[in-house]
N, C-alpha and C positions, 0 to 999 in steps of 0.2 A: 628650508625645513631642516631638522635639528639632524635626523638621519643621513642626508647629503652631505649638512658639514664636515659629520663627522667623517663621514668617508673622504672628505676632501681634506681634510686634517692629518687622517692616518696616512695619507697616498704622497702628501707634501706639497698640493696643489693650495693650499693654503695654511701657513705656519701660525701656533699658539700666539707668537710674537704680533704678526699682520693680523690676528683676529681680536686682538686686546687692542694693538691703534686704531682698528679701524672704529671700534666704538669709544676710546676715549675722545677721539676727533670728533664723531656723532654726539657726544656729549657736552662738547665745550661749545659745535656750533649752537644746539638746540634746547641743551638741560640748563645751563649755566649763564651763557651771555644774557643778561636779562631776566633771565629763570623763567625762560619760556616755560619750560614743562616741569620744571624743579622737581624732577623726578629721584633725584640722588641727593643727598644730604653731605658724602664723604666719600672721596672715589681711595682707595688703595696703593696709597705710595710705591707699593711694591708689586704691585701685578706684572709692570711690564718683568720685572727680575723672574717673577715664577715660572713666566712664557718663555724665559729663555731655557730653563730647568726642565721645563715641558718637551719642549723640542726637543733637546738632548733625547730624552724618556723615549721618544715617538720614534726616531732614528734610529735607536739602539729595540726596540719590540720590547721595550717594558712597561709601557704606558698605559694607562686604567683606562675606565669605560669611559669617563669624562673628557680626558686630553685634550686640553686646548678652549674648551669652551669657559664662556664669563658666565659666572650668575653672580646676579646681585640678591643682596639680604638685608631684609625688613628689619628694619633698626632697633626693635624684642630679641634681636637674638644673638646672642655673643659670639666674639668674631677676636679672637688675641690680636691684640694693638691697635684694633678701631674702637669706635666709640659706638656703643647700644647706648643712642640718647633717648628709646621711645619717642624721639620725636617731640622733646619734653628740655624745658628751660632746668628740669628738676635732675635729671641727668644729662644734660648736654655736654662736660667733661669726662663725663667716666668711661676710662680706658679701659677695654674687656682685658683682664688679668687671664683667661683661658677661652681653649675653644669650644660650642657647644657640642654635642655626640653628631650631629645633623652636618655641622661645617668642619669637623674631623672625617670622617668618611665622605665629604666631598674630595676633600684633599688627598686622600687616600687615593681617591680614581683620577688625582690631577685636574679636578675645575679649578678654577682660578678664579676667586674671589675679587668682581672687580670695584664693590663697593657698598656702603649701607644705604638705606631705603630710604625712603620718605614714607610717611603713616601716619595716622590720624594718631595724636597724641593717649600714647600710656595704650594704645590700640580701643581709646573710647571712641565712635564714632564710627558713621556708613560712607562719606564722602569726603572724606581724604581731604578735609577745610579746618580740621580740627590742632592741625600741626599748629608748633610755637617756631616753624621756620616756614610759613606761607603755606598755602593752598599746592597741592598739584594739579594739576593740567591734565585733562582727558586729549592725547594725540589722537586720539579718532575720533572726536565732536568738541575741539577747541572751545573755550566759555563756558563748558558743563563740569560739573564733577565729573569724576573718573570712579565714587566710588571709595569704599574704605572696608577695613580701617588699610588692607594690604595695599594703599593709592600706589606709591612708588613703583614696587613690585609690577601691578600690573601697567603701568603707565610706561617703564622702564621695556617692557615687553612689546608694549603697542607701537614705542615709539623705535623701536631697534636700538636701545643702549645696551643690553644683553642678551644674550644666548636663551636663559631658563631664570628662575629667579624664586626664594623661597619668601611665603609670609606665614602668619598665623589666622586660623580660623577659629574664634570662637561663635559666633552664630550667622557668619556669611562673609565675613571678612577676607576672604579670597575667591570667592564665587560673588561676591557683589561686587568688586570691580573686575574681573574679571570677563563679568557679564557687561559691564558700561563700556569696558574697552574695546571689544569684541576678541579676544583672547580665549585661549583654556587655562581654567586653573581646578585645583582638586582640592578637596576634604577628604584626606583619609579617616576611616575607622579609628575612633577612640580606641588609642594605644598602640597603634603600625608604628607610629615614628616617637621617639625619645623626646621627650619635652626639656631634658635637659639641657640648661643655657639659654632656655627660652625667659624673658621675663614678663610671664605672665597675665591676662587679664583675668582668667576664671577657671580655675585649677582640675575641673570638674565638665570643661567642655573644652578648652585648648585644646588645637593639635595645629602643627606645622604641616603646610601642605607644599604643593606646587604649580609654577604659574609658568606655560611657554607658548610660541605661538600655534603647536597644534596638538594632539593626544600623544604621539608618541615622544614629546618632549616631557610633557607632565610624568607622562607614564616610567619615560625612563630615573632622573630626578627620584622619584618616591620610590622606586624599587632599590635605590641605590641608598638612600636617609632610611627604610623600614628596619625595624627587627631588634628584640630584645636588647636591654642595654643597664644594664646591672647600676649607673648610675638614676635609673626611674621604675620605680617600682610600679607603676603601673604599665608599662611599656611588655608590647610582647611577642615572641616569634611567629613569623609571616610568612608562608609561602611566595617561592620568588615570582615576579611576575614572567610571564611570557609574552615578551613585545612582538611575537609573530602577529599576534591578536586572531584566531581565528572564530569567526560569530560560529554560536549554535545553531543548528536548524531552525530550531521554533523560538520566539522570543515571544512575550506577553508582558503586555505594558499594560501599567496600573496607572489608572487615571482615578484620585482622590476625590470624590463628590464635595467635599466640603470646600478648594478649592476653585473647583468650577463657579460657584455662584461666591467665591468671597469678592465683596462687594469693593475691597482695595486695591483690587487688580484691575490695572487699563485694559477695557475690551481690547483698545488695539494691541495691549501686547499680549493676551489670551488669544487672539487669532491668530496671531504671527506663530506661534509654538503652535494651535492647532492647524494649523496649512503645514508646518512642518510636520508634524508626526503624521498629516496625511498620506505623506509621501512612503511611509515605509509601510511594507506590506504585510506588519505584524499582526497579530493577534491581540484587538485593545478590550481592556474592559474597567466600568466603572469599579472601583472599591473603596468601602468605608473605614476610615482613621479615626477610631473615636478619641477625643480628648486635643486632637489636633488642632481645634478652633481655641485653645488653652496653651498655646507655643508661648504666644510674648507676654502672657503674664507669669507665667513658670519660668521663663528664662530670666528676667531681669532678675525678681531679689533672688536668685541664684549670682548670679552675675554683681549686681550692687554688693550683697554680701561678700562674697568671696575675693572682690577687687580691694574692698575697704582692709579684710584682713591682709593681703598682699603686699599692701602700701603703709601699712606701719612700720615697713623697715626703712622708710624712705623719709627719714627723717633728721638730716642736717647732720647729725652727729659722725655717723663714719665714711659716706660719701654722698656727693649730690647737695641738694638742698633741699630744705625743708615740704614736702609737696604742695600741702595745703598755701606756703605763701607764692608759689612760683608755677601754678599749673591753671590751666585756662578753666572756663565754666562746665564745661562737658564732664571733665575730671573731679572736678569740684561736687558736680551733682549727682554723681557715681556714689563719692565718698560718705557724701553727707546720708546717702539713703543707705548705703551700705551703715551707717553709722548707726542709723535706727532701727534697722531692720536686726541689727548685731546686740543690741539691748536685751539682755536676760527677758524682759517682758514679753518679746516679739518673737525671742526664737522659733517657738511653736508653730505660730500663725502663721509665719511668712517664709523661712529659708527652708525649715521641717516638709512643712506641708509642699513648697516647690518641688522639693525633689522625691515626694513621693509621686505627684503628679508627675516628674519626668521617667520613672520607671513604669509609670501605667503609658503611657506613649510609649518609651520602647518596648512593651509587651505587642502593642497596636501593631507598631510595626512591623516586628520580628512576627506576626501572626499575617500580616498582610504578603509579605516576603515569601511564605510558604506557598501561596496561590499565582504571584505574580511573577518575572525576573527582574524588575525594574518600573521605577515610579517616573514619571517623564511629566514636569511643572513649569511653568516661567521661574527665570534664578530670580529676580525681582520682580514685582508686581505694577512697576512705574516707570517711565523714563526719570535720567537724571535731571536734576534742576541746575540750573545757570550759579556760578561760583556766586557767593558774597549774597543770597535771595535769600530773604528773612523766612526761615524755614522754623517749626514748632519743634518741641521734643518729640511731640506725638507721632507728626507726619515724620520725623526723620528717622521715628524706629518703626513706621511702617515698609521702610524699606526692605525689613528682614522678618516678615514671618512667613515668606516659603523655603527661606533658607537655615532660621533656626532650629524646624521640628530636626533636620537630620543630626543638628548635634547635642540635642537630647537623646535622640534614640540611640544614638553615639555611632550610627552607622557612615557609609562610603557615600560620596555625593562627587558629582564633576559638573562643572558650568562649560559648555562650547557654544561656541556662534551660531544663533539662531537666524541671523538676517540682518537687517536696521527696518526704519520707521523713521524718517524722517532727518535720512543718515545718520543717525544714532541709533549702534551696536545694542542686540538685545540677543540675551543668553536663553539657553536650553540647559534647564538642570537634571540631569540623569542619575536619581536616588539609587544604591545598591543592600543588599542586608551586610551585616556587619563581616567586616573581612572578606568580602563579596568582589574586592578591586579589579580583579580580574576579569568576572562576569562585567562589569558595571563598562569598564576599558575597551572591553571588545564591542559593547554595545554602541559606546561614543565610537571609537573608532570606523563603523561599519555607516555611522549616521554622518562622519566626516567624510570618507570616501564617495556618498550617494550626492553627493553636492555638485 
């Protein structure tokens, strides 16, 4: 657990130095030879150097909250001197020029950056098969996806290659594998964390979150990346978390009617989350989200739009190569709808009317919040499918509509360990109101303890 390490880091019972070999070793037997898990794309020529800069820091009592620990980073986000390939033949050379506001205040606290991720290319994609450098490997149900677009991330987690590890969420891409992996991983509140140096899928639901093996990893990670940051104008000042996590007395859990009977959810994994929330001896009641059976039509031409405009700069002339000739089908069918959808004709109809639609859902929400402390749902609605299974567009963006409504509403969401089903990990989503991370934290955290 992330809390022991640490103490075992500060005390010298185990050095930054021993804590970076001991997972580049884990990585050459298990990520690499073969590509068993090909969970890393690029490991950090210099990580062992920082661990040694660390230890110094640790020795001397000037060491940050991080000291000594690895997290790896999902290949969207700039890293000075690696490569943010997206996971993409269209930037597979480009060397990050700076670092993003997220991986400058890691370093600030002395993590030690030990490599970039593996992710479903350009972050289109639920299961982490969309990369142009192979599939990743679910470590906790081998032959399954793992989950996307954050695959690496949470794969990199499941499989003990690091410490903590950041991705991006734009409609479940870190609570969807995080929940195949059996992992935590979090959504913060549109606007906690600086999206600068991220690159991009949907300008208007992105956020950077985090992925560890239990709450107080996640939780620590996002309290450390939160908070105002004069390079993102939408970014904005956050109350600091308190990892004591002490629950409230009374909690009341909102259970979504429309949910209950959506007909895309595995009974068995709708009983597995209700056997678990049986256990806790809260206060449940049914509540209505109107417009919420309207998530994955409002999200995409949000999404197709705004990716199309993203990707026009990615166009052969100042770095990279050209998209459209060097990006796989996923990417391709993003563009091309974003491309219609982006037609003077179509404005109106389809990118307009989306986002007024995602404002009347987070009214729903933000009204449902005032009754309830928390929404408690399956993070997907399915088991994962077996790598390389000829899967539809349809079924594979069925994966995410219990996990999109949260980032329309732009609010706090966490995926932890709900059980398995057939040895394959199935998540608990624990929805919060916006800026709510802290309610949302101690909620997870008291549901991780009762286990």
């Amino acid at each position: 657990m992330i809390k022991q390490k640490l103490e075992q880091l500060r005390l010298g019972k185990l050095t930054a130095e021993q804590n970076v070999k001991n997972f580049l070793k884990a990585i050459e037997k298990d990520d690499k030879k073969g590509k068993k898990i090909n969970a890393f794309i690029q490991l950090n020529p210099s990580a062992l150097k920082e661990a040694e800069v660390v230890d110094k820091k640790i020795k001397e009592g000037k060491a940050g909250k991080l000291a000594g620990l690895c997290i790896g980073i999902k290949s969207n986000i700039n890293v000075q001197g690696l490569n943010a390939s997206c996971a993409s033949k269209t930037l597979e050379n480009y060397k990050c020029p700076y670092d993003a506001s997220v991986i400058e205040k890691i370093k600030a606290e002395d993590g030690i950056i030990i490599g970039m991720l593996n992710m479903d290319e350009f972050a289109s994609g639920s299961s982490g098969e969309t990369s142009a450098f192979e599939a990743t490997q679910n470590p906790s149900a081998l032959g399954l996806i793992p989950g996307g677009s954050s695959s690496g991330s949470a794969a990199a987690i499941a499989a003990g290659f690091c410490d903590l590890a950041l991705g991006s969420d734009t409609g479940g891409s870190i609570r969807n594998p995080a929940s195949h992996c059996g992992i935590v991983g979090i959504k913060p509140s549109y606007s906690r964390v600086s999206r600068y140096g991220l690159i991009d899928l949907s300008m208007s639901l992105d956020q950077i979150g985090t992925l560890s093996e239990d709450v107080y990893g996640a939780a620590l990670l996002l309290d450390i990346i939160s908070g105002k940051d004069d390079k993102d104008a939408i970014s904005q000042e956050s109350s600091k978390l308190n990892l004591e996590f002490k629950l409230p007395n009374k909690i009341k859990i909102g259970i979504p009617k429309l949910v209950i009977s959506d007909s895309r959810i595995s009974k068995l994994v709708q009983e597995k989350i209700e056997q678990a929330v049986k256990k806790y001896k809260w206060e449940k009641q049914n509540i209505e989200i109107k417009y919420i059976d309207l998530a994955v039509q409002t999200y995409y031409p949000i999404v197709y739009a705004e990716f199309f405009s993203g990707t026009r700069k990615f166009d052969g002339r100042r770095y990279g190569k050209k998209i459209e000739e060097s990006s796989g089908s996923e990417v391709l069918r993003r563009i091309l709808g974003g491309s219609e959808i982006s037609k003077a004709e179509y404005k109106g109809r389809y990118y307009r009317k989306a986002l007024q639609v995602k404002e009347l859902i987070k009214e729903e929400f933000s009204r449902a919040f005032e009754k309830v402390d928390c929404i408690i749902i399956p993070t997907v609605p399915r088991l994962p499918h077996k790598i390389g299974s000829k899967i539809s567009a349809e079924e594979m963006y069925n994966y995410d509509p219990l996990t999109i409504p949260a980032n329309l509403a732009e609010i706090c969401a966490i995926s932890i360990p709900a059980g398995k089903i057939d040895n394959t990990p199935v998540g608990m989503q624990i929805m919060s109101g916006f800026m709510q991370e802290q309610k949302m934290l101690e909620i997870a955290k008291a549901i991780e303890n009762l286990k």
